[in-house]
gemmi code that builds the backbone of each chain (N, CA, C; Angstrom):
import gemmi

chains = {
    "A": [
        ("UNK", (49.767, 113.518, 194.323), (48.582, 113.543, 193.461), (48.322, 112.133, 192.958)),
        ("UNK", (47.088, 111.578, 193.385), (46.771, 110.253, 192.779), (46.546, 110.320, 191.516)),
        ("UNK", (47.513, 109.324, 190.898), (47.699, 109.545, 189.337), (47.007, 107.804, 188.729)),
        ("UNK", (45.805, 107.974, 188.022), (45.180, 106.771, 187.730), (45.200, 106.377, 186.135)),
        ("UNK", (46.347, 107.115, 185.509), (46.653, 106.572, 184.211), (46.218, 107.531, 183.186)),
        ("UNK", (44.992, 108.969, 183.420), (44.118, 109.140, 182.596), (45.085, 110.521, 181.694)),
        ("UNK", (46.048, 110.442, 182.159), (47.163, 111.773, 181.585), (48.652, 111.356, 181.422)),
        ("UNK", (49.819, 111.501, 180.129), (50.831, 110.971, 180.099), (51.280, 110.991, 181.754)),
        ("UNK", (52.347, 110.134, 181.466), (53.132, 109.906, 182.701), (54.802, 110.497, 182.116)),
        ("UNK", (55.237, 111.160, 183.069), (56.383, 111.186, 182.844), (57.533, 110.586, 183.676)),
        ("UNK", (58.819, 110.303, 183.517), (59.497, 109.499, 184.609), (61.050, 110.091, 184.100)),
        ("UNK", (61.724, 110.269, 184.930), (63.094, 110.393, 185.057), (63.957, 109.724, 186.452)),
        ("UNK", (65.423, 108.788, 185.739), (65.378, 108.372, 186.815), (66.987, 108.608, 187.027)),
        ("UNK", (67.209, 108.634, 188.147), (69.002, 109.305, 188.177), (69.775, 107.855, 189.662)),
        ("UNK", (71.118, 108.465, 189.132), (71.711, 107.654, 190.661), (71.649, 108.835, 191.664)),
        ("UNK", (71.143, 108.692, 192.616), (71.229, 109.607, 193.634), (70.140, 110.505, 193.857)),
        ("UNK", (70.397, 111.138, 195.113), (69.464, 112.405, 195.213), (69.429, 113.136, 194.448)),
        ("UNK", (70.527, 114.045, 194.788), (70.648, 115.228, 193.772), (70.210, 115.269, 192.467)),
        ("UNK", (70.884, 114.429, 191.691), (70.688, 115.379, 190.348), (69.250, 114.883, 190.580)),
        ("UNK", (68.330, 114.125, 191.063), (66.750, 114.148, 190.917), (66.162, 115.012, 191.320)),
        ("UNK", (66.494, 115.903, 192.129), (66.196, 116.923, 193.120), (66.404, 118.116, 192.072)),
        ("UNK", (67.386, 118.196, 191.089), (67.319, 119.678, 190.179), (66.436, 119.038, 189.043)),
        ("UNK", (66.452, 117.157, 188.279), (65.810, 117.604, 187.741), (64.452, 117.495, 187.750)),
        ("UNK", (63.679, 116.992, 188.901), (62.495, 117.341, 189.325), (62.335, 119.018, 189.461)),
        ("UNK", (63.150, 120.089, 189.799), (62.551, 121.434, 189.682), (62.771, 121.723, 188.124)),
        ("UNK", (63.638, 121.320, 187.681), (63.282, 121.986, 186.453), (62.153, 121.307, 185.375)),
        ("UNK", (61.724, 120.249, 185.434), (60.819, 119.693, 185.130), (59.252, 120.418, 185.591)),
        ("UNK", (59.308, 121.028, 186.555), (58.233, 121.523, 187.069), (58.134, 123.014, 186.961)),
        ("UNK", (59.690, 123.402, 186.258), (59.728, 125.383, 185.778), (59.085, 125.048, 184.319)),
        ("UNK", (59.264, 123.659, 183.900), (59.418, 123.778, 182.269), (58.378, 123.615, 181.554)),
        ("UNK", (57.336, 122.992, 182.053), (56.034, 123.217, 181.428), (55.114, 123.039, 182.656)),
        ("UNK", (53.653, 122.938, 181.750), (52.750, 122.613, 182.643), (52.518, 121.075, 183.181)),
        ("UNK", (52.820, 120.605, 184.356), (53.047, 119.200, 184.909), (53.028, 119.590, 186.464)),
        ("UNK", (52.577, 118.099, 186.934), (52.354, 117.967, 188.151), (53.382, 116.892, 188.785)),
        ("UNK", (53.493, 117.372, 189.915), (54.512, 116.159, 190.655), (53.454, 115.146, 190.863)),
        ("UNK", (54.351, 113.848, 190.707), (53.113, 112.605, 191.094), (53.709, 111.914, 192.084)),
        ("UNK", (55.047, 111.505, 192.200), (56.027, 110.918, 193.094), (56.826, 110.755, 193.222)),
        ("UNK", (58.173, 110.996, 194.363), (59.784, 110.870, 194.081), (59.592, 109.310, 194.630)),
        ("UNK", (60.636, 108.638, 193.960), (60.821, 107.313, 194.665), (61.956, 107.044, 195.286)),
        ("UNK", (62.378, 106.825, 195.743), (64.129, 106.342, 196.564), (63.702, 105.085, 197.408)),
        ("UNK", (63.799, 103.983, 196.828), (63.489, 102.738, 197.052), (64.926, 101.920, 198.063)),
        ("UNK", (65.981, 102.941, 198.306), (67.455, 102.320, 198.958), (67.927, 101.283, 197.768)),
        ("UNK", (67.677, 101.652, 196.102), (68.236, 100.442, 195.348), (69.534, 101.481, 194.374)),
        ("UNK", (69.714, 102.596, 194.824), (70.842, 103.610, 194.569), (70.119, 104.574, 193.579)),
        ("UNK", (68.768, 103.915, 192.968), (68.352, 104.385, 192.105), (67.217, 105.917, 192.706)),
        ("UNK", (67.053, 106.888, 191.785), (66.002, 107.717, 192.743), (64.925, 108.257, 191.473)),
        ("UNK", (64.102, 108.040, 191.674), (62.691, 108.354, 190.293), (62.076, 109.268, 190.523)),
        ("UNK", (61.628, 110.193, 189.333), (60.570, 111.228, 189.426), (59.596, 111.355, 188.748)),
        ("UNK", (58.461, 111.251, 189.633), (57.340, 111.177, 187.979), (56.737, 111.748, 187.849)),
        ("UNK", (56.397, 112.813, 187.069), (55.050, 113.860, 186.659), (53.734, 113.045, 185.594)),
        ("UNK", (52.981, 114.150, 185.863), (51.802, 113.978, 185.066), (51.327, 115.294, 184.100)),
        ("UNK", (50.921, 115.075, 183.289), (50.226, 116.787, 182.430), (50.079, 115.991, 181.482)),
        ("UNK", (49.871, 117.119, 180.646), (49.262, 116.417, 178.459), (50.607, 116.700, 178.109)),
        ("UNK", (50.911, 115.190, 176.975), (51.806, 114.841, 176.506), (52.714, 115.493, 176.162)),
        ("UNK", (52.306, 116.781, 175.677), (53.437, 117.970, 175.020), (54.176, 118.645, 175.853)),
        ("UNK", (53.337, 118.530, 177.315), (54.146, 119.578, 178.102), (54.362, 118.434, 178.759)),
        ("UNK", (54.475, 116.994, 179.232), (55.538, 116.057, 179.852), (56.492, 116.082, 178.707)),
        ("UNK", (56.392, 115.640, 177.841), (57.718, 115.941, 176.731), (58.612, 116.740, 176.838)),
        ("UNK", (58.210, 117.940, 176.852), (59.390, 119.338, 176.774), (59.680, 119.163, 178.568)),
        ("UNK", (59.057, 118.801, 179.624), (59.419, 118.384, 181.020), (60.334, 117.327, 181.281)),
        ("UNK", (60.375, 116.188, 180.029), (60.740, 114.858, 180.690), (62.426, 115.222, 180.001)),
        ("UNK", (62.042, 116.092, 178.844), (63.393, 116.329, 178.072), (64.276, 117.795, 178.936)),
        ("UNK", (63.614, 118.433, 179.541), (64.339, 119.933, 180.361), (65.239, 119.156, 181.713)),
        ("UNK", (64.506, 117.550, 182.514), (64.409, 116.939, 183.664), (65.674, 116.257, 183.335)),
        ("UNK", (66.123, 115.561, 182.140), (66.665, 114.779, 182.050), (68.369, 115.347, 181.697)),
        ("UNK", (67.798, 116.837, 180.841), (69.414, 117.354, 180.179), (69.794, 117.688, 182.061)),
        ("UNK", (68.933, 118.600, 183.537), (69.726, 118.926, 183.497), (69.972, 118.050, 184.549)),
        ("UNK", (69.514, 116.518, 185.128), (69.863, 115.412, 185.703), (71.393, 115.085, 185.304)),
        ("UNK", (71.764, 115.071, 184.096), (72.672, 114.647, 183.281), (73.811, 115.519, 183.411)),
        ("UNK", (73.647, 116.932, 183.422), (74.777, 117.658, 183.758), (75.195, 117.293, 185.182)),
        ("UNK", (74.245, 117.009, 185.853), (75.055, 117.049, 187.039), (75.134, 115.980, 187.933)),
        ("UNK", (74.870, 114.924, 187.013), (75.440, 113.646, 187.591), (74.796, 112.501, 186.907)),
        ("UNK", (74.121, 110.777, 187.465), (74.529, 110.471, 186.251), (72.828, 109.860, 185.846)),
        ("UNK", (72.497, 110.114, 184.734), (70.988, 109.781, 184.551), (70.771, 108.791, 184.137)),
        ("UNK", (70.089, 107.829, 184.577), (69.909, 106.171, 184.056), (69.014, 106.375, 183.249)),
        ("UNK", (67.967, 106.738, 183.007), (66.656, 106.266, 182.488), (65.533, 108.021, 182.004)),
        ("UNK", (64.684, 107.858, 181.173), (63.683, 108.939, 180.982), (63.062, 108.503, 180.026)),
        ("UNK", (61.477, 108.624, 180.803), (60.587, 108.079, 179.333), (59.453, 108.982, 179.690)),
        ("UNK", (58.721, 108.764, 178.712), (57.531, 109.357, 178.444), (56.096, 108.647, 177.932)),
        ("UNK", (55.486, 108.469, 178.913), (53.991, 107.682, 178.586), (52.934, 107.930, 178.327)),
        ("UNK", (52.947, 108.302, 176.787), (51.305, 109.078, 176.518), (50.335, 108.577, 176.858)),
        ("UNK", (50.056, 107.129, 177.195), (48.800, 106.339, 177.414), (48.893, 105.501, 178.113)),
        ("UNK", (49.415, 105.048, 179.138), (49.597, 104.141, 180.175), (47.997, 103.483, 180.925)),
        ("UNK", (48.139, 102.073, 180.485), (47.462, 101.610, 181.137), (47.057, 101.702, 183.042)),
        ("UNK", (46.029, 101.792, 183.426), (45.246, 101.777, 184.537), (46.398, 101.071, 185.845)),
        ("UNK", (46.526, 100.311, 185.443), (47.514, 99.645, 186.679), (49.118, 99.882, 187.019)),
        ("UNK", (49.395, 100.852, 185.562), (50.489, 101.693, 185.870), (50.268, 102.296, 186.838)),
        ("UNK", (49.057, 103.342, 186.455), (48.579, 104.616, 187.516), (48.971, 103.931, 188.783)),
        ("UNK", (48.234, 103.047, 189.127), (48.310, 102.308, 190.332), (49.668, 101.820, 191.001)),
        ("UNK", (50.534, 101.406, 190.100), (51.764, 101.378, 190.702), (52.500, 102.569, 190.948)),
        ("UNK", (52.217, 103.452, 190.315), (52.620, 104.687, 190.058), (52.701, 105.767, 191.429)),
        ("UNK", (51.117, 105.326, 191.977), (50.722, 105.949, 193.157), (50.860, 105.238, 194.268)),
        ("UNK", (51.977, 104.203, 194.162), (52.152, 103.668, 195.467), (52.970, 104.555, 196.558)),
        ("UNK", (54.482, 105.220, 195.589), (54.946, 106.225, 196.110), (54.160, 107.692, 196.071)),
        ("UNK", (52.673, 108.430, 195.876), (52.698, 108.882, 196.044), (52.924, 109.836, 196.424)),
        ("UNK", (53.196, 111.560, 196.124), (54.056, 112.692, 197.012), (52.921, 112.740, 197.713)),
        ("UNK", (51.774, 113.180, 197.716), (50.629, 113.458, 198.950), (50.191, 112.901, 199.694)),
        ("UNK", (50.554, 111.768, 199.896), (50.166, 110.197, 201.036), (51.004, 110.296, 201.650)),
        ("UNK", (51.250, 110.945, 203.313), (52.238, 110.344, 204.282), (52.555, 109.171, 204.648)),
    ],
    "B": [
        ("UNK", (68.646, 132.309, 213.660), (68.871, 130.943, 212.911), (67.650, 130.924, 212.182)),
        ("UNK", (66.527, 130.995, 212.294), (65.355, 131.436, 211.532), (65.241, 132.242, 210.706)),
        ("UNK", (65.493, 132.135, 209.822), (65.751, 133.963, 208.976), (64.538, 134.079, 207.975)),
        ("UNK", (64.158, 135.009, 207.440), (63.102, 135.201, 206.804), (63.265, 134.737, 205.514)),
        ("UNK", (64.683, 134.287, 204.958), (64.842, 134.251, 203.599), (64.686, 132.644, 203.062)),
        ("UNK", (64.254, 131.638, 203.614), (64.765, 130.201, 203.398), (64.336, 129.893, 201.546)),
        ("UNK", (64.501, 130.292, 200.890), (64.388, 130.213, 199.620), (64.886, 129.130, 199.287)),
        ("UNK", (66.068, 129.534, 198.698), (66.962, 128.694, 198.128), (67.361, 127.247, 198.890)),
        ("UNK", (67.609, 126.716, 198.124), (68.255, 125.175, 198.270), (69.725, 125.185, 197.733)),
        ("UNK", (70.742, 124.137, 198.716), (72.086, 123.410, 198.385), (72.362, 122.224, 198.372)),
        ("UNK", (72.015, 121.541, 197.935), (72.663, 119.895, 198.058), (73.705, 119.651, 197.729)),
        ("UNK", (74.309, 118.467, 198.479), (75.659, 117.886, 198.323), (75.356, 116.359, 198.248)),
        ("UNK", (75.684, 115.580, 197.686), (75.843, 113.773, 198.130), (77.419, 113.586, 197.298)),
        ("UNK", (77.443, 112.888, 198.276), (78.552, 112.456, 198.215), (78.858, 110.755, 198.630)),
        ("UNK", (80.008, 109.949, 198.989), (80.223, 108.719, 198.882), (80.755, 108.734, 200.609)),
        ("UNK", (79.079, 108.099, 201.565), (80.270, 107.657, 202.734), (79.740, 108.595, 203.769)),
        ("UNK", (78.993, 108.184, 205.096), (78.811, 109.114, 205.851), (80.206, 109.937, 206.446)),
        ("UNK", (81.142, 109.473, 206.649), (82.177, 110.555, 206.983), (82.333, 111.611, 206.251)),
        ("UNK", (82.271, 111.447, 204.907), (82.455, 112.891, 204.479), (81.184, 113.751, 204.379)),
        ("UNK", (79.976, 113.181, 204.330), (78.603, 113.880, 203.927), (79.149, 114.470, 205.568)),
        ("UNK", (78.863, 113.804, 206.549), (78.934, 114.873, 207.929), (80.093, 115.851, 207.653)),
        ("UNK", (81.352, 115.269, 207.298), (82.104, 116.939, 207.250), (81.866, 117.773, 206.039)),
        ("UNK", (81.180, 117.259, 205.464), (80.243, 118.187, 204.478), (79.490, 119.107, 204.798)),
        ("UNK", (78.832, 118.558, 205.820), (77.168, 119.214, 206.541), (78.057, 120.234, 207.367)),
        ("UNK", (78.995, 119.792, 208.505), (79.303, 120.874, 209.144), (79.961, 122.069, 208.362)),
        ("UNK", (80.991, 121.734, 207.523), (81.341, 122.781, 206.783), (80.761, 123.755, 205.928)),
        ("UNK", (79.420, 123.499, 205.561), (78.640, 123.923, 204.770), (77.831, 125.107, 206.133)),
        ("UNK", (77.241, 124.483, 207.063), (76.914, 125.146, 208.280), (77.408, 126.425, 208.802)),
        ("UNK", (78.646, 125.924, 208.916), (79.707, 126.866, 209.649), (80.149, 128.133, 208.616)),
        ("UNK", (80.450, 127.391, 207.052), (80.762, 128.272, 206.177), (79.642, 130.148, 205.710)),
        ("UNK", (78.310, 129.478, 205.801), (76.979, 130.662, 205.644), (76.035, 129.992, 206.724)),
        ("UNK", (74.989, 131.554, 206.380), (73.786, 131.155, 207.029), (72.608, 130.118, 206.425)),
        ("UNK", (73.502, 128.878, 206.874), (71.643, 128.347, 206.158), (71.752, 127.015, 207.320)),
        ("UNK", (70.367, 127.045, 206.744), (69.917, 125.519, 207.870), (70.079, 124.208, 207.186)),
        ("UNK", (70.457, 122.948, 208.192), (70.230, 122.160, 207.408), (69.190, 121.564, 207.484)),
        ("UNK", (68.601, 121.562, 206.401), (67.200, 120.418, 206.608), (67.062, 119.016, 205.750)),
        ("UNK", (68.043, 118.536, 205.305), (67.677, 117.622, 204.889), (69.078, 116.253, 204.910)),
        ("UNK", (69.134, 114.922, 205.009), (69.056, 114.323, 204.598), (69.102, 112.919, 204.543)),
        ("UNK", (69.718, 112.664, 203.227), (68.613, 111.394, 202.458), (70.105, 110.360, 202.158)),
        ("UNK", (69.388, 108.857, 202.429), (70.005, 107.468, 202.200), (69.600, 106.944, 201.013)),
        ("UNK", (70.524, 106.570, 199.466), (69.497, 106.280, 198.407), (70.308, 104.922, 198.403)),
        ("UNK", (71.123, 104.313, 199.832), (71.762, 103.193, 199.923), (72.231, 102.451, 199.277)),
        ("UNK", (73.199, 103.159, 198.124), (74.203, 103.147, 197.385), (75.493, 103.214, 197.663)),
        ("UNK", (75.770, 104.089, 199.697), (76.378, 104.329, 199.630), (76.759, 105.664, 199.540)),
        ("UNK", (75.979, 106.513, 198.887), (76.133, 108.134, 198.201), (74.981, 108.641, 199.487)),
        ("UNK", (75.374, 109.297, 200.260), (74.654, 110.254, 201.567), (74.568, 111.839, 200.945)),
        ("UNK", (73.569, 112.381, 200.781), (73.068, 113.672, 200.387), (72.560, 114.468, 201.931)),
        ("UNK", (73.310, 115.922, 201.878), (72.806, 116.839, 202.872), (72.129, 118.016, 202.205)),
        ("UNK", (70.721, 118.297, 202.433), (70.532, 119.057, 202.090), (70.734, 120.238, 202.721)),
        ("UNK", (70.581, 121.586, 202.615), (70.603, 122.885, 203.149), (69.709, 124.113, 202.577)),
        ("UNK", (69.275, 124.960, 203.278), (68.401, 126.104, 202.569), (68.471, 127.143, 203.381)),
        ("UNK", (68.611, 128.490, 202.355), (69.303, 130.007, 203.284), (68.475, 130.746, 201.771)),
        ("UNK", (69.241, 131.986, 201.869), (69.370, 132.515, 200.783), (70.161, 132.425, 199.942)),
        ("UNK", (70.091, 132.555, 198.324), (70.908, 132.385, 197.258), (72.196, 132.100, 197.680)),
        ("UNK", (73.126, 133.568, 198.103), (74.452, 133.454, 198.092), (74.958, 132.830, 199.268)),
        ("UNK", (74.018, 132.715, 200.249), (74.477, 132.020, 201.194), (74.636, 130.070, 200.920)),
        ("UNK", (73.413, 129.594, 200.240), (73.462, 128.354, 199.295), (74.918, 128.045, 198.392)),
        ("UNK", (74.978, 129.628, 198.210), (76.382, 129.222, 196.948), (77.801, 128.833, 197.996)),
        ("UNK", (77.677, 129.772, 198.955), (78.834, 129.805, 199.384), (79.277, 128.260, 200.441)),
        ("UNK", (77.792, 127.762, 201.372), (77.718, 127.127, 201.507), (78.487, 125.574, 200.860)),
        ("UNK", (77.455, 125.577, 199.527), (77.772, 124.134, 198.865), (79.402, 123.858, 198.250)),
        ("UNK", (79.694, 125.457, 198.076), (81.071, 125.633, 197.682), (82.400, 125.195, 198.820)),
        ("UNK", (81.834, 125.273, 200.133), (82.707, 125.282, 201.449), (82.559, 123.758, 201.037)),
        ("UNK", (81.472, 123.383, 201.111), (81.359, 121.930, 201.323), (81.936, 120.950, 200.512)),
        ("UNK", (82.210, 121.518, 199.092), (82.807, 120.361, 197.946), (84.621, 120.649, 198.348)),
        ("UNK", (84.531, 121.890, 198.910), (86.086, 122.462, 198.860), (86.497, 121.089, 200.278)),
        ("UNK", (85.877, 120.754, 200.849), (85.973, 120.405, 202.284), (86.190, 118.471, 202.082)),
        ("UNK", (85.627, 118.681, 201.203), (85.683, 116.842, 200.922), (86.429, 116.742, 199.831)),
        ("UNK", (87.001, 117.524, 199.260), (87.777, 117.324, 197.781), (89.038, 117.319, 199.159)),
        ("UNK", (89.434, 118.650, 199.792), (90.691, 118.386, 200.727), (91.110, 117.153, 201.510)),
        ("UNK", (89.964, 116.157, 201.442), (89.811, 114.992, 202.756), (90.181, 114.223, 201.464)),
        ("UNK", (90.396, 114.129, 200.174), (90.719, 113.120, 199.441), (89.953, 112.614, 198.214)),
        ("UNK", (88.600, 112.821, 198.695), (87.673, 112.384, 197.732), (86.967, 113.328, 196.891)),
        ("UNK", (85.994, 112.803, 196.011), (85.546, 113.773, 195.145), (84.043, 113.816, 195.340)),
        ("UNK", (83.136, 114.772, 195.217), (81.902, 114.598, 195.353), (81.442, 114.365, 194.273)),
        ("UNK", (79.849, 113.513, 194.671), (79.654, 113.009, 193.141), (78.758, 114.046, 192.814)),
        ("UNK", (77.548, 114.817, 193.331), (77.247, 115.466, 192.950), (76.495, 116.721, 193.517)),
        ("UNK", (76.457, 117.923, 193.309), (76.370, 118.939, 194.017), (75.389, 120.282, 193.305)),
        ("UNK", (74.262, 121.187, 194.089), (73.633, 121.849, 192.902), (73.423, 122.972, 194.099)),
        ("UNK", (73.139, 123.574, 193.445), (71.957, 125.145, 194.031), (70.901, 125.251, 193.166)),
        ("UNK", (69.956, 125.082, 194.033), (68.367, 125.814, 193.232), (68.271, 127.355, 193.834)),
        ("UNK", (68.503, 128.036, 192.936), (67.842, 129.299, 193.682), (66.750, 129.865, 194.042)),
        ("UNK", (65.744, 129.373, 193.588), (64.363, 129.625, 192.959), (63.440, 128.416, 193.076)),
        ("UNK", (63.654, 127.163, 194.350), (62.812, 126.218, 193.824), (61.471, 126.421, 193.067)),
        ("UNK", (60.902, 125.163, 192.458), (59.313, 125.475, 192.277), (58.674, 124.851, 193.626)),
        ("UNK", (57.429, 125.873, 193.770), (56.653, 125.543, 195.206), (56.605, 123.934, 195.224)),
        ("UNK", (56.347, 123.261, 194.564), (56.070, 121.633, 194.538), (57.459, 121.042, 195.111)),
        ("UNK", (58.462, 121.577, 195.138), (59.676, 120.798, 195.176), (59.097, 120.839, 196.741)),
        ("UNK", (58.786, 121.413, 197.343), (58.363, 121.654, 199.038), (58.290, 119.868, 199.518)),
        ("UNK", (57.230, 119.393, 198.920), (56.472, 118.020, 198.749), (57.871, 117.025, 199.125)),
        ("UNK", (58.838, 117.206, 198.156), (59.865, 116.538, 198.857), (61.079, 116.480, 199.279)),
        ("UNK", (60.985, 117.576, 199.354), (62.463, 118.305, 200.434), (61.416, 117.906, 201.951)),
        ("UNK", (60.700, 118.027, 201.766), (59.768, 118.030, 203.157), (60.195, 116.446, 204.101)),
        ("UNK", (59.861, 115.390, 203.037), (60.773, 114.345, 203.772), (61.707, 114.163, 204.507)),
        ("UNK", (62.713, 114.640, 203.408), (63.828, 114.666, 204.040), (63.964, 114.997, 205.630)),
        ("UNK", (63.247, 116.024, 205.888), (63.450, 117.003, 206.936), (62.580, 115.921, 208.388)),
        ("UNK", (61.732, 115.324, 207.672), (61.378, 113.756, 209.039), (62.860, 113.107, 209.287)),
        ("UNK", (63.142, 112.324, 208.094), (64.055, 111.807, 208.513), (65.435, 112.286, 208.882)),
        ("UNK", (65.615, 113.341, 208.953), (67.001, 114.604, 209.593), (66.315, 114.449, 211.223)),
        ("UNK", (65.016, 115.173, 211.257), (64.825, 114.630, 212.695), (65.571, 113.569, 213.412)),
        ("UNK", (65.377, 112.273, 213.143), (65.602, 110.819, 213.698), (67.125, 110.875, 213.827)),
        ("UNK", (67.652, 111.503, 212.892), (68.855, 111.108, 212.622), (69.838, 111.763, 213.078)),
        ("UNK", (69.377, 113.917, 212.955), (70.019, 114.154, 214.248), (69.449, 115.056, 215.189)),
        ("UNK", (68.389, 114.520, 215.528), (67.529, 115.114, 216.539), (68.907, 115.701, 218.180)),
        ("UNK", (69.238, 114.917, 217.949), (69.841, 115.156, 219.299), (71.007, 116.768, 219.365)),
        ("UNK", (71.439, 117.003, 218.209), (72.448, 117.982, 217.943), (71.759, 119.572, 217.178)),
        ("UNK", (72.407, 120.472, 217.977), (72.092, 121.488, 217.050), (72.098, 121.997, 215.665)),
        ("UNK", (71.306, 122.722, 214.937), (71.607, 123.177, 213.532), (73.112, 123.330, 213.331)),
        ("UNK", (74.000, 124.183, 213.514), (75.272, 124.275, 213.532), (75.934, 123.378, 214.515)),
        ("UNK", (76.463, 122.519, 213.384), (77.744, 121.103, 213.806), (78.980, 121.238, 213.637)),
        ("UNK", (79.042, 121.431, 215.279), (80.327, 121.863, 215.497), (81.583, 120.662, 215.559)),
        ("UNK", (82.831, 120.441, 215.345), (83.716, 119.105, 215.062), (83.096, 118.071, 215.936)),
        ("UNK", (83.197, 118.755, 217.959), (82.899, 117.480, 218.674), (81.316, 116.772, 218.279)),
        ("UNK", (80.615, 117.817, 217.573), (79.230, 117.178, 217.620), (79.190, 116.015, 216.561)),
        ("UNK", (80.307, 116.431, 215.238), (80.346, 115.365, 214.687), (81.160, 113.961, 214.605)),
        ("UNK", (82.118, 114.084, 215.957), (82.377, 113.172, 215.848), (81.583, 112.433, 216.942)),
        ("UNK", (80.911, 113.038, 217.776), (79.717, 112.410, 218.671), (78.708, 111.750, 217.936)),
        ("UNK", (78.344, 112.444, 216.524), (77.330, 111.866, 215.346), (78.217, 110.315, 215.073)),
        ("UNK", (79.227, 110.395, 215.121), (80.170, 109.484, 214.121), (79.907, 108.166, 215.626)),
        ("UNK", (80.301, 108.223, 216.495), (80.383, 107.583, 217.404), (79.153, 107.006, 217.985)),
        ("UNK", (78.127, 107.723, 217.629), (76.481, 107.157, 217.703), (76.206, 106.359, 216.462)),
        ("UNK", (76.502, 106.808, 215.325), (75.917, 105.738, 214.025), (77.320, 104.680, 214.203)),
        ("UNK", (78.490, 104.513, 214.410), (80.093, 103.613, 214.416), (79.384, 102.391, 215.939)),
        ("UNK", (78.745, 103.377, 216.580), (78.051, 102.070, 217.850), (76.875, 101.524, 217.761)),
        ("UNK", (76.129, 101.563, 216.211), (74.591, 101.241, 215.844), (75.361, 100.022, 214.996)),
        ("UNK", (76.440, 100.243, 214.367), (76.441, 99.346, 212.975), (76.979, 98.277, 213.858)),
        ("UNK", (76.534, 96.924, 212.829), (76.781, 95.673, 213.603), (78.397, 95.512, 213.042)),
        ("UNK", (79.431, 95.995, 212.013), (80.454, 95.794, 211.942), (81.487, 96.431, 212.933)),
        ("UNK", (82.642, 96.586, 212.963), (83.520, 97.810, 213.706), (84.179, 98.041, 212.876)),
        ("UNK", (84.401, 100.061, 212.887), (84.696, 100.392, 212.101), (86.300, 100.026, 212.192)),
        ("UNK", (87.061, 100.402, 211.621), (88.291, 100.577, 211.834), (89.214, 102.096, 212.277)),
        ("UNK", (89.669, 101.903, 213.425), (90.353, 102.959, 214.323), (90.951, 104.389, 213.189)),
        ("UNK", (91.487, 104.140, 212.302), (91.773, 105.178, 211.493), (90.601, 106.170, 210.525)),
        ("UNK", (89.644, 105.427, 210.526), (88.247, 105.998, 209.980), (87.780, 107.143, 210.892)),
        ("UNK", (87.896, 106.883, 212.574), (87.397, 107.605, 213.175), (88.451, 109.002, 213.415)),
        ("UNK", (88.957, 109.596, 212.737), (89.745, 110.437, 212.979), (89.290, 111.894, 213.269)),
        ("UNK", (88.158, 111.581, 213.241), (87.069, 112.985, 213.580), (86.734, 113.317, 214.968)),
    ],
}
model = gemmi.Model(1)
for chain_id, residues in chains.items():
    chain = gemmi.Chain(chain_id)
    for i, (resn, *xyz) in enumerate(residues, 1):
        res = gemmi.Residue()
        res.name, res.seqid = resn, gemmi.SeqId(i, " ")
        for name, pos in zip(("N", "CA", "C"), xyz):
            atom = gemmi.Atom()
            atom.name, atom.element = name, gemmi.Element(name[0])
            atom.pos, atom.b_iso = gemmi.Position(*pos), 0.0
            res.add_atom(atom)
        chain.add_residue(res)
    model.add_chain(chain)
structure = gemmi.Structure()
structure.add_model(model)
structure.setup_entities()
């Protein structure tokens, strides 16, 4: 989903696949949010970023991150109520819907 | 090998293609599920994914940690989704390109010689040599 800044951003970021892989689904059981892009850049690091209104990336970025954390090891989780325009844009470089 | 149930998801990553492959086969051999996935986050840590039904996922990922904890090491990390959400599709779907490339040549169920035939195709790509006791597969 091309994400151009106009809705929080959410981001969680883990070492590895896995735990990004549970907590990208539970991020997406836990409120209303959209997948925007997994990243796995080969830097060990692996990112997930949603989009929705702030309240429901919140209770997403916080469901994404406890259960990243149980099961291995979570670097990073933020939450961007207002992100400037050229975030979006970096944002959607990894795109999930762009082959 | 197609079964109507592919629901669920199993992942494993672990440290080191030798053990992610005797991961993958053991996980294979252990239930019915396929493998479809995996992923290099070139750290070092190799993730296999797999997808069957629930208990077959459980029993699966369970063969598989039991299988690399016996070889010495520990996995770093390991899950079952039972229930993905439809969106997770988006990128499990990747994975499953690059499983193509990687082992296009071998059947769903990896049997020992296939993996040490896997081992002996990626051990003759890398520009180092491995060392003779690594290959014990």
């Amino acid at each position: 989903m091309r994400y151009y800044g106009e809705e929080a951003l959410g981001l969680v970021e883990t070492v590895g696949m896995v735990p990004a892989i549970h907590a990208a689904d539970q991020m997406l059981k836990a409120a209303n949010v959209e997948l925007i892009s997994y990243e796995n850049i080969g830097s060990t690091l692996v990112t997930v970023m949603i989009k929705g209104d702030v309240a429901a990336v919140r209770a997403a970025v916080d469901a994404g991150a406890a259960a990243a954390a149980k099961i291995g090891k979570l670097t990073a989780h933020n939450v961007m109520p207002r992100p400037i325009k050229p975030v979006g844009d970096i944002v959607s470089v990894h795109d999930i819907d762009v082959y | 090998m197609h079964m109507a149930n592919f629901v669920a998801l199993g992942l494993i990553e672990t440290f080191g293609l030798v053990f992610a492959l005797e991961a993958a086969d053991a996980m294979c051999k252990a239930a019915d599920v396929e493998l479809i996935g995996y992923e290099n986050v070139a750290s070092g840590y190799i993730s296999i994914l797999v997808s069957g039904d629930v208990g077959a996922c459980q029993a699966a990922v369970e063969a598989g940690v039991r299988v690399v904890e016996e070889m010495g090491t520990e996995v770093y990390s390991s899950v079952v989704i039972p229930s993905p959400h439809p969106d997770l599709k988006k990128i499990t779907d990747r994975f499953r390109s690059s499983l193509d490339g990687f082992l296009g040549l071998v059947g769903v169920h990896l049997s020992t010689k296939a993996v040490s035939a896997i081992w002996s195709i990626v051990a003759s790509n890398l520009s180092f040599s491995i060392p003779k006791a690594v290959t014990f597969l």
